[in-house]
C-alpha positions in Angstrom: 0.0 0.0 0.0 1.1 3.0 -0.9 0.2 6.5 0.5 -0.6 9.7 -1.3 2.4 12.0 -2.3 1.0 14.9 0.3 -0.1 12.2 2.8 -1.5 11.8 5.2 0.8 8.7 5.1 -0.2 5.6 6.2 0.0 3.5 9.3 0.2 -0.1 9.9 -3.1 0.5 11.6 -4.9 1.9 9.0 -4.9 -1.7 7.2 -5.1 -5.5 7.6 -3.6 -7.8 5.2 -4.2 -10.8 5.5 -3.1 -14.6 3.5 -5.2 -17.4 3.2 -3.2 -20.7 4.2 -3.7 -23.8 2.7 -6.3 -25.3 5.3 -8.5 -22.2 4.0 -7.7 -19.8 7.4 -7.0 -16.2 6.6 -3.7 -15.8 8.7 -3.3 -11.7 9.7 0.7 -10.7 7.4 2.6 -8.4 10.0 3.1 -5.0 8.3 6.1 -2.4 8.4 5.9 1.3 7.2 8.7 3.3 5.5 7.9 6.9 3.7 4.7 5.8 3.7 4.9 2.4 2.1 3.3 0.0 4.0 5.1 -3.5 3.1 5.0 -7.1 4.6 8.7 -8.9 5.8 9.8 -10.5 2.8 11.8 -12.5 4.6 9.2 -14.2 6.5 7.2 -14.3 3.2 10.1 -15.8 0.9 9.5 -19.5 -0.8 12.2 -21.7 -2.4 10.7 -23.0 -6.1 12.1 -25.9 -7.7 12.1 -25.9 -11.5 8.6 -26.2 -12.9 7.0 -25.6 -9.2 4.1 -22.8 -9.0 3.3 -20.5 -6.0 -0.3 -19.0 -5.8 -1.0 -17.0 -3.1 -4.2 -15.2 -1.9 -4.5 -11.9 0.0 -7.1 -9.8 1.4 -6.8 -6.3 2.3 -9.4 -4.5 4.8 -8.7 -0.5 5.4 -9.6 -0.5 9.1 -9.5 3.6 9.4 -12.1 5.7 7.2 -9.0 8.9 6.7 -6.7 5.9 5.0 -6.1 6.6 1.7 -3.5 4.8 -0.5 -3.1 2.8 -3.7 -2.8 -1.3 -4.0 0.5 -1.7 -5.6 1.3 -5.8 -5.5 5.2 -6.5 -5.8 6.9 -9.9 -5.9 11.0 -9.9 -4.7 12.3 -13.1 -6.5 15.4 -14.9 -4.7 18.7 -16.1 -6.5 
C-alpha cells in the first residue's frame, strides 16, 4: 500500500492484510511502514521454487480507518 504523495501517510493501523493458508484460514501478514509504504517482511514471506513448481497465493486487504487513503501496488522480490 502506498500512501498519497502529500499524505497523510499511512500507518500499519490503518490496514489489515491478510493470507489465506492452505487449510482455507485467513492468517493476519505483519506490516512495516517506510515513507509511507506499507510493506509485509519478505523474509518471512520468501518460498524456495524448484524448476517447474508454482506458487499462488491469496491476500485480502481491509482499510480499518475511514481517513486511509493509498493505492494497491502488489510487488513480488524473486530470490537467486
Amino acid at each position: 500500500m502506498t500512501s498519497p504523495d502529500t499524505g497523510p501517510f499511512l500507518e500499519p493501523s490503518d490496514i489489515k492484510v491478510e493470507r489465506r493458508t492452505g487449510h482455507g484460514c485467513w492468517v493476519a501478514v505483519a506490516l512495516g511502514s517506510q515513507t509511507g509504504t506499507l510493506f509485509t517482511d519478505l523474509v518471512g514471506a520468501e518460498r524456495t521454487l524448484g524448476a517447474g513448481e508454482t506458487l499462488a497465493e491469496r491476500y485480502r486487504v481491509t482499510v480499518l480507518s475511514p481517513e486511509a487513503g493509498g493505492t494497491v501496488e502488489p510487488r513480488v522480490a524473486l530470490y537467486g
